[in-house]
C-alpha positions in Angstrom: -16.4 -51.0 9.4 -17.5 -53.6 11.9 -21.0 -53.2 13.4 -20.5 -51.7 17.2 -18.4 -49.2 15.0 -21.4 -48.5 12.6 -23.5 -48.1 15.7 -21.1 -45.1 17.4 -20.1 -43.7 13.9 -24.3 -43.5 13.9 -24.4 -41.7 16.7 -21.8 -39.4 15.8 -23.6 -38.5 12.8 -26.7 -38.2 14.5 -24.8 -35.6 17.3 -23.8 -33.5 14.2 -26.9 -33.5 12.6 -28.5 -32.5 15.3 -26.1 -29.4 16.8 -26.2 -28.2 12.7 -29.8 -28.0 13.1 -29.6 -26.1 16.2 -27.4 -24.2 14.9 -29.6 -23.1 12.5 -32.6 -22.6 14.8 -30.9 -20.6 17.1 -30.7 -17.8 14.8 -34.5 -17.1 14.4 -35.2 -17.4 18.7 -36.0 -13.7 20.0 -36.1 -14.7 23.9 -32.8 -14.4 25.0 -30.6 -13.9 21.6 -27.9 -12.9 23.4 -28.1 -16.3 25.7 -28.7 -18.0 22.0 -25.9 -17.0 20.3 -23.6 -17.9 23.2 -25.5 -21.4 22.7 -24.9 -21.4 19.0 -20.8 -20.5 19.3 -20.8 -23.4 21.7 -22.7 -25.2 19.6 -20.3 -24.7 16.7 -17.9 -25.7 18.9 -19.0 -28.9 19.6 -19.6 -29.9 16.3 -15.9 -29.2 15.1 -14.6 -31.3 17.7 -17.2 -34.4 16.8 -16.0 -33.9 13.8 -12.0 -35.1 14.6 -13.5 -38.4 16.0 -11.7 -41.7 14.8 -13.7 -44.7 13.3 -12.4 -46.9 16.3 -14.7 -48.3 18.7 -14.8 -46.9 22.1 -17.0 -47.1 25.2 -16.2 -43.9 26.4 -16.8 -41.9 23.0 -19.8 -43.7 22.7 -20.9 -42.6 25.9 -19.9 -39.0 25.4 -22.2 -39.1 22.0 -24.9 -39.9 23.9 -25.0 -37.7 26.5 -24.4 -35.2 23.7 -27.4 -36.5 21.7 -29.4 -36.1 25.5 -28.2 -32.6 25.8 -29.3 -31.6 22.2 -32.7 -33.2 22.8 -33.4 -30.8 25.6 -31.8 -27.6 23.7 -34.4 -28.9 20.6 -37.3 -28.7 22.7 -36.2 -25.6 24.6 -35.9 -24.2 21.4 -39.1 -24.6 19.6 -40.8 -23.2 23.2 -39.0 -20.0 22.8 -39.9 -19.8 19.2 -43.7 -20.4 19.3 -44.0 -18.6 22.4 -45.0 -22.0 24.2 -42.7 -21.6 27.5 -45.1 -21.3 30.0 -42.7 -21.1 32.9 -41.6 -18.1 33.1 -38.2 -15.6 32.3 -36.3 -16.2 35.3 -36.5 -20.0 34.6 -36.2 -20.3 31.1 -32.9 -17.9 32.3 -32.1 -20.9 34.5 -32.3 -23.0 31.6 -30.4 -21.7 29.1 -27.6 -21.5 31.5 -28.0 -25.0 32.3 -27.7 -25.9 28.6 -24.3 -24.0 28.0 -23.2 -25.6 30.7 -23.9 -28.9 29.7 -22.5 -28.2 26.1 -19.1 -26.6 28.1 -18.9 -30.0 29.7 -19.1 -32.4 26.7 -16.9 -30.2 24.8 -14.4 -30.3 27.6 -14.6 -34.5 28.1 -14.2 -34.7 24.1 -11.1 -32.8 24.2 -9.6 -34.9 26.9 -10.6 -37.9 25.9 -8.8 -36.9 22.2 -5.5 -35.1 24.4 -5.3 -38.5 26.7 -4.8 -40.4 23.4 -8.2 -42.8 24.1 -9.2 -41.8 20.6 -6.1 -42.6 19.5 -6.0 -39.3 16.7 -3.0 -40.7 15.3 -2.0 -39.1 11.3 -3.0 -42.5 10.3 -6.4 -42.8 12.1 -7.6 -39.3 12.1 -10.9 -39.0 9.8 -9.0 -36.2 7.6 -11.8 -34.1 5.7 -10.6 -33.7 2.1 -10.7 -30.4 0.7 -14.3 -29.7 -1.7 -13.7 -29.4 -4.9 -14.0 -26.6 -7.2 -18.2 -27.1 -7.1 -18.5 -26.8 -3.6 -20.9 -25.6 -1.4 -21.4 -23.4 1.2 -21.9 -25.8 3.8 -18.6 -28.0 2.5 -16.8 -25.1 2.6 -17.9 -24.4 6.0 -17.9 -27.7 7.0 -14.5 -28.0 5.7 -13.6 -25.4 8.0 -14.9 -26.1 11.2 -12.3 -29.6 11.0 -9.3 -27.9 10.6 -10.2 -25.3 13.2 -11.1 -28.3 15.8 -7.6 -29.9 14.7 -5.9 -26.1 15.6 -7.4 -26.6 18.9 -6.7 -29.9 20.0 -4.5 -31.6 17.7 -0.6 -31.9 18.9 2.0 -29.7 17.2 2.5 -32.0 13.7 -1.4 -31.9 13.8 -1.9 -28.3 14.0 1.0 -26.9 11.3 -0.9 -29.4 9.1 -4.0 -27.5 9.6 -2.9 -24.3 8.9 -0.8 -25.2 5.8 -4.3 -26.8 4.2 -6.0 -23.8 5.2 -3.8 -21.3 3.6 -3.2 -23.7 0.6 -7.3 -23.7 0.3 -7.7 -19.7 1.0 -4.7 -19.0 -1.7 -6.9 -21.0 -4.3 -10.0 -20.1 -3.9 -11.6 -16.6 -1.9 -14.7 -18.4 -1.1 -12.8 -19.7 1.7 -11.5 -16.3 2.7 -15.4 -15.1 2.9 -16.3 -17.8 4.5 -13.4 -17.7 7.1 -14.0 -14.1 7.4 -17.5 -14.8 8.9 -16.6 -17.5 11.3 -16.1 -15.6 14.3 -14.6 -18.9 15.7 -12.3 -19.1 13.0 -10.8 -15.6 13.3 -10.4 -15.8 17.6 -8.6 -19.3 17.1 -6.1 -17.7 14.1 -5.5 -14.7 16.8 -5.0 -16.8 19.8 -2.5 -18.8 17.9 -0.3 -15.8 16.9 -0.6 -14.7 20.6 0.7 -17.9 22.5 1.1 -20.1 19.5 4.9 -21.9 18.6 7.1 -20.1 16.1 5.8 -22.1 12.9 2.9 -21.9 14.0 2.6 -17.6 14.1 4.3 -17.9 10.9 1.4 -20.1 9.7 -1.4 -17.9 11.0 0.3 -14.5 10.4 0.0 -15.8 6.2 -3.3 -16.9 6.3 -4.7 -13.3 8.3 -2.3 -11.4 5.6 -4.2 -13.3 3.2 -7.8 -12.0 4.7 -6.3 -8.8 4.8 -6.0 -8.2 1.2 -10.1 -8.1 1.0 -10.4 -4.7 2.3 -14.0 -5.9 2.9 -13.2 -8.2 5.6 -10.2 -6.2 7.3 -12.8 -4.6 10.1 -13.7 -7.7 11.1 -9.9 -8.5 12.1 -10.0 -5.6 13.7 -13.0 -5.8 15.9 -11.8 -9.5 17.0 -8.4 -7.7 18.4 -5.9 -8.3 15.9 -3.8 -4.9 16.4 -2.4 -5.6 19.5 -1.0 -9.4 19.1 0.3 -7.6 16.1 2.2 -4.7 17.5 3.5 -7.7 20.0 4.9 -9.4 17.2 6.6 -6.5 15.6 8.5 -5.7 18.8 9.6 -8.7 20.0 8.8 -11.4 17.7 11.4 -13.2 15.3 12.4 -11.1 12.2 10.4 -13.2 9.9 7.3 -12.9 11.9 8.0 -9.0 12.3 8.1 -8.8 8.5 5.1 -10.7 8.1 2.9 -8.9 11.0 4.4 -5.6 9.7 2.7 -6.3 6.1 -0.8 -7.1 8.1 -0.9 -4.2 9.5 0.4 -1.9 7.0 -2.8 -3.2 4.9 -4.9 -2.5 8.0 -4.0 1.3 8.5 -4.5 2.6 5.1 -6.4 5.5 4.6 -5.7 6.6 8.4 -7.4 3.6 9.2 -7.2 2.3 12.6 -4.6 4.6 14.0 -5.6 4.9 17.6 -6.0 1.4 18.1 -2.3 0.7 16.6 -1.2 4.0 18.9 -3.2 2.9 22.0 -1.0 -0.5 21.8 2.2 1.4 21.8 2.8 1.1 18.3 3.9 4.1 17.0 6.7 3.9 19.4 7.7 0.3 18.3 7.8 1.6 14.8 9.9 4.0 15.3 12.3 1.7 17.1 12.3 -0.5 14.3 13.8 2.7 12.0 16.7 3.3 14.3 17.4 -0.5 15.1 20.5 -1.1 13.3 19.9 -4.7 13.4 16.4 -4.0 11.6 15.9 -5.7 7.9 15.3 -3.4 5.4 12.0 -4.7 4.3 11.0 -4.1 8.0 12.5 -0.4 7.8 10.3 -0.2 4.8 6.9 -1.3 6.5 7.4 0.6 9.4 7.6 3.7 7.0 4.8 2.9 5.4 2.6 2.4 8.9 4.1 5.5 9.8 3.4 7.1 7.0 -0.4 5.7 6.8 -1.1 7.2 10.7 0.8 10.5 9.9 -2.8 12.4 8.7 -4.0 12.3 12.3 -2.3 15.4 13.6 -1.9 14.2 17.4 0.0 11.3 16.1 2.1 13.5 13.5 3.0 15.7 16.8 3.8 13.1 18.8 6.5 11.1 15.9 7.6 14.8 15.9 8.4 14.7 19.8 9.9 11.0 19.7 12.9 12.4 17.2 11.7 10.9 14.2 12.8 13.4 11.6 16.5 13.0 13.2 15.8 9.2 12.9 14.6 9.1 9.6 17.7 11.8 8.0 20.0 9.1 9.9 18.4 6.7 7.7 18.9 8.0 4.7 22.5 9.3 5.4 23.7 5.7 5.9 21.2 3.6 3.2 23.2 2.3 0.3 21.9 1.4 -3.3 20.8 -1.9 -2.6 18.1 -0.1 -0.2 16.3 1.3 -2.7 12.5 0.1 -1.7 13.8 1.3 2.0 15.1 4.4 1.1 11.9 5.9 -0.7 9.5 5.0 1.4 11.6 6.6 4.1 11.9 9.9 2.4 8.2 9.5 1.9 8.0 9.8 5.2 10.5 12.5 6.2 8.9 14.2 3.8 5.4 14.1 5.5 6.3 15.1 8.7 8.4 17.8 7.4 7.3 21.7 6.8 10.5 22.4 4.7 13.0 22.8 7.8 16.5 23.9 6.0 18.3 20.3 7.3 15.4 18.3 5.4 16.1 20.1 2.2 19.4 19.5 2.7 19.6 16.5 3.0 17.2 16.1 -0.1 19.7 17.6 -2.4 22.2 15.9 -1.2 20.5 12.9 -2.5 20.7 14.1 -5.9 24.5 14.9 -5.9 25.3 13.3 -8.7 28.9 11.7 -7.5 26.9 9.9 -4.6 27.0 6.3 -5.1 24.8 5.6 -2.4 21.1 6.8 -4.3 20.1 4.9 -7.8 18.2 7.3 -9.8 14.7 5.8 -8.9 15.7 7.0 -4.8 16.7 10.6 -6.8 13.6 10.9 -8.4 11.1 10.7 -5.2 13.6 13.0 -3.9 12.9 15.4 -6.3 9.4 15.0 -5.5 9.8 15.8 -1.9 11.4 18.7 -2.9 8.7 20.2 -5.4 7.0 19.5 -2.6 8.2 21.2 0.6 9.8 24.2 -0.9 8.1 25.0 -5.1 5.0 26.6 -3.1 7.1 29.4 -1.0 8.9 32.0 -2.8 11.3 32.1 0.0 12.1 28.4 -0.5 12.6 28.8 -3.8 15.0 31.1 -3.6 17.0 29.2 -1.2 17.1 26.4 -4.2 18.2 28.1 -6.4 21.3 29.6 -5.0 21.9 26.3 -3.7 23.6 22.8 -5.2 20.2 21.9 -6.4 20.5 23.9 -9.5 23.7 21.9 -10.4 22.2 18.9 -9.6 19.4 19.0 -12.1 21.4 20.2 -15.0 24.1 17.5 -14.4 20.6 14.9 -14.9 19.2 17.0 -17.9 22.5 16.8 -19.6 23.7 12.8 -18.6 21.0 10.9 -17.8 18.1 8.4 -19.4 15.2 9.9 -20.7 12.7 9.3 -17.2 15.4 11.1 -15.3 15.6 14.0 -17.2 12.2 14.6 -18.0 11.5 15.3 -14.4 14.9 16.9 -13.7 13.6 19.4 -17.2 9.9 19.5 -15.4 11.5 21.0 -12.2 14.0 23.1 -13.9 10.9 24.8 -16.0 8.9 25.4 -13.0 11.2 27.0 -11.4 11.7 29.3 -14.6 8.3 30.0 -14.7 7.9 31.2 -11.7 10.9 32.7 -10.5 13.1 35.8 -12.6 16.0 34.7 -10.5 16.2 30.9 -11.7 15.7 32.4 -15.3 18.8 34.0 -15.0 21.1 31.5 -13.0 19.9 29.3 -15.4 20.8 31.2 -18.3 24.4 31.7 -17.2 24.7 27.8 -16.5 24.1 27.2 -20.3 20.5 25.8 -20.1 19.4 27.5 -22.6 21.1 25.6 -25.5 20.4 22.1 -23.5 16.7 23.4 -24.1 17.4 23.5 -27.9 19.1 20.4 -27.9 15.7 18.7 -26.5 13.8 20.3 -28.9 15.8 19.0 -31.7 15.9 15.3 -30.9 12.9 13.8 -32.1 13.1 11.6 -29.1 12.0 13.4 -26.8 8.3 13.6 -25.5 9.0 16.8 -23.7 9.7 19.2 -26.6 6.6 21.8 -25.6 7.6 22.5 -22.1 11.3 23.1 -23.7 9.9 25.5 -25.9 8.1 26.6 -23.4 10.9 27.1 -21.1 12.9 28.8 -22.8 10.6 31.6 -24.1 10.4 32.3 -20.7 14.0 32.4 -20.3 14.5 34.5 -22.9 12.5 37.7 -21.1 15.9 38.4 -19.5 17.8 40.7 -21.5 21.4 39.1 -20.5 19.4 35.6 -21.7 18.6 37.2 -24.9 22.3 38.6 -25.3 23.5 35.5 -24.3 21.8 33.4 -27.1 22.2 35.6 -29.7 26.2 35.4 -29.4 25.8 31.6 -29.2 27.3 30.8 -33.0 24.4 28.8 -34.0 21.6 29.3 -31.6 19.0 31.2 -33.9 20.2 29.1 -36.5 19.3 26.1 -35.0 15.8 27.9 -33.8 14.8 29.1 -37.2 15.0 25.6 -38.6 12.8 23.8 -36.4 10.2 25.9 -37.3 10.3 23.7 -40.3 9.4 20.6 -38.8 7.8 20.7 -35.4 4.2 20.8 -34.7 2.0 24.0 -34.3 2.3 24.1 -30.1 6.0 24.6 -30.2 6.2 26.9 -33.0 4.2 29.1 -30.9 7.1 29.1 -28.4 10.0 29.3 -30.5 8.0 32.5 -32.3 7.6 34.0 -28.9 11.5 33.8 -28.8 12.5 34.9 -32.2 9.7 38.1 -31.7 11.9 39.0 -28.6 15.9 38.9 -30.0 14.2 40.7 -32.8 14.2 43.5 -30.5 17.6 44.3 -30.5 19.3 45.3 -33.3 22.3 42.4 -33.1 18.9 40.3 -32.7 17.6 41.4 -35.9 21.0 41.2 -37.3 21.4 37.8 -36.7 17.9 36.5 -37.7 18.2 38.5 -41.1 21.5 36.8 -41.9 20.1 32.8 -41.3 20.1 31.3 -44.3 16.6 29.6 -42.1 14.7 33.2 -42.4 13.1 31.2 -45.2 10.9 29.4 -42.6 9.8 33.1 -41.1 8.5 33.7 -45.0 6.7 30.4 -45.4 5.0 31.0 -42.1 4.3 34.3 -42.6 2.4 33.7 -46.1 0.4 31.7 -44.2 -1.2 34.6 -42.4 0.8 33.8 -38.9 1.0 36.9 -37.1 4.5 36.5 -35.1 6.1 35.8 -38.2 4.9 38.9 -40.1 5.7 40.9 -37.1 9.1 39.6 -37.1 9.9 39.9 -40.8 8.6 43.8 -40.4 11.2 44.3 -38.0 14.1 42.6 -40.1 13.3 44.5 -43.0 15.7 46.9 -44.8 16.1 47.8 -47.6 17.2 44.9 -49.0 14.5 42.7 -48.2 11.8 45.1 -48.9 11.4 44.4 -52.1 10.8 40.9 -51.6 8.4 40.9 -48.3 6.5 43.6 -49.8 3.7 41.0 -51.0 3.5 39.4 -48.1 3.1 41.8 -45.3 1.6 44.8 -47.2 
């Protein structure tokens, strides 16, 4: 470096030094902290820009630097007044003064950033001091410092400047989250990213949209995107922004709206009604659909907004949506049926349309789509008796036995849940269920050693057999009992409770006892019963004749 550029590279070092300082000082001044703090932002300001300065010697920087070095003088000296207490001219003056200052610092900022737009600087790629990224040991004032360069570049560097920017930004915040804190607390920082996704280019939105959604994730540091006015450029994007960008703002703010979070703000911008436009725009990606959902479904809680989705057609939106998704909409589909299901109270169209997602000969739902549509069913309709009726005279009763008896293991087990609940709770679905053959499908689960779900088989299907056309039913099955009376062999103590419970009840009727009697399985009864179990006993009792008396005497005298 030659010498008259050591002597202005001195002085821009100087200027730094000297607005960090004041920067710091500012903080502990109690006269005027409001006036203060507008200094410090300013102050911040000016540094980032000093900090974009080439090492080529030029009058007019040098100059600039020393007015700046003037105007930090007086702010120094200002300064350590208002902290001791030592101004002695009064409010109304030192007022005057402060006012004066930030004017001062407007000014230089201003002439830098025209002298660095008008090219006299000459910021070329190959000129530009570039501030490398700190390493992994960094400090808090590297990091910072680091920073405050790449948000003066965002501000005045050209187009090529700026995209660079923001791609070493997001490539620093993706590696390390000291950046995101420290991003997080630079209130110049987080106005800059927002006023680029409100009037910044294309790639540049696209940029800034990553590296907010990237804050976003902190749930810590969401607020303060908030407070800084991030829902509104946002819901700007998502209505008329490019599809890529309406993806991308659409993830923000689903993260930003969880828990009920922010919902007036998002509403107050018109958002709930550009969400809803995004679920009945057929030229809407799926992923979009999805979000939207999602937001919608995040704000739902609040009833006013819940009323007003209501009033703006959504349910007829949404049941459009799901009428026309295909397979490859999976993610889509459930998130809408999430919602529907929300904003439903179990109106009859809803929960037909539900089961009709689980008709098997649809091609349209994968299993996954089924299964949450199950859900939404338990959920509108298992807690009204009414409902429940309704089901069960309906296609729904079809629909689960078809999964119980033809599908993978997942599917069944919550098709089986469903199916028992509704057995449990309902003498009606105990006998439709019983005349569709569920009984034996119940047996077969208990049998394979597979399956996880063998108690609430058993359990099921001691219930079902409290209907007396059940019980007739099972007992003229050829091997039913049979098949009963062996597992009490080999399966654990819980379920032999319930296939006891069912073997006490067909020993009721005579064709009952009969048929128990005559298993060459009553063995099992015996073991049990010399064991001191109770059903068992009771059971043998009533098989008794004369022919077994002889040989039960011993064990239930």
């Amino acid at each position: 470096m030659k010498q008259g550029e050591k002597q202005w590279w001195g002085l821009a070092q100087t200027a730094t030094e000297l607005t960090e300082s004041l920067i710091y000082a500012s903080d502990s001044i109690r006269l005027f902290p409001a006036k203060w703090r507008s200094i410090k932002s300013r102050l911040e300001q000016l540094s980032s820009t000093i900090s974009l300065l080439s090492e080529e010697e030029n009058q007019e920087i040098k100059n600039l630097l020393e007015a700046i070095l003037s105007t930090c003088h007086e702010t120094r000296l200002l300064a350590d007044q208002c902290r001791d207490d030592t101004y002695t001219r009064g409010n109304l003056f030192l007022r005057s003064e402060l006012n004066v200052i930030i004017s001062k610092i407007d000014s230089h900022i201003s002439n830098l950033e025209r002298v660095y737009v008008s090219s006299v600087l000459k910021l070329t790629k190959s000129s530009a001091i570039v501030v490398s990224k700190p390493g992994p040991g960094a400090t808090r004032d590297e990091i910072r410092f680091f920073l405050r360069d790449l948000f003066a570049r965002l501000k005045i560097g050209d187009s090529e400047m700026r995209i660079q920017a923001m791609c070493m930004l997001n490539e620093a915040l993706h590696e390390d989250d000291r950046y995101v804190k420290m991003l997080s607390i630079e209130e110049e920082g987080i106005d800059l990213l927002i006023n680029l996704i409100e009037f910044g280019d294309y790639d540049l939105i696209e940029e800034a949209l990553d590296t907010i959604s990237v804050i976003a994730r902190y749930e810590s540091y969401r607020n303060t995107l908030v407070i800084h006015g991030i829902i509104a450029p946002l819901v700007k994007i998502i209505e008329s922004g490019s599809l890529s960008n309406k993806e991308r703002a659409a993830s923000v703010l689903n993260k930003l709206t969880g828990n009920c979070n922010n919902a007036w703000s998002v509403s107050a911008q018109g958002g709930i009604n550009t969400l809803l436009k995004n679920c009945g725009d057929s030229d809407a990606s799926r992923e979009l659909i999805r979000l939207s959902c999602e937001i919608l479904k995040n704000l739902n809680p609040i009833e006013e907004i819940k009323n007003f989705m209501l009033e703006s057609n959504a349910v007829e939106i949404l049941s459009r949506l799901v009428r026309m998704s295909n397979g490859q909409d999976e993610a889509m589909q459930i998130r809408v049926i999430e919602l529907l299901t929300a904003l439903s109270d179990g109106e009859p169209d809803v929960v037909e349309l539900l089961i009709s997602v689980l008709d098997p000969s649809s091609t349209q739902y994968t299993n996954k789509t089924r299964e949450v549509a199950l859900k939404s069913i338990e959920h509108l309709c298992f807690s009204s008796k009414k409902l429940i009726n309704k089901l069960i005279f309906s296609a729904f009763v079809d629909h689960i036995l078809y999964f119980v008896r033809n599908c993978e293991v997942s599917m069944q087990q919550a098709m089986l849940k469903a199916a028992c609940y509704l057995c449990r709770v309902s003498h009606e679905a105990k006998i439709q269920f019983g005349q569709l053959g569920f009984m034996s499908d119940l047996v077969q689960m208990i049998e394979s050693k597979a399956y996880e779900e063998h108690e609430m088989a058993a359990e099921a299907l001691s219930g079902m057999i409290s209907v007396q056309r059940n019980r007739k039913k099972i007992i003229q099955g050829e091997s039913n009992v049979a098949r009963i009376l062996k597992l009490l062999i080999s399966e654990e103590e819980k379920v032999k409770k319930y296939l006891l419970l069912v073997l006490v009840q067909l020993s009721d009727s005579i064709s009952g006892r009969r048929k128990i009697g005559a298993c060459e399985y009553v063995n099992s009864l015996e073991s049990l019963a010399q064991n001191n179990n109770c059903d068992a006993k009771r059971i043998l009792k009533r098989i008794s004749g004369n022919k077994f008396k002889g040989i039960l005497n011993g064990i239930w005298s």
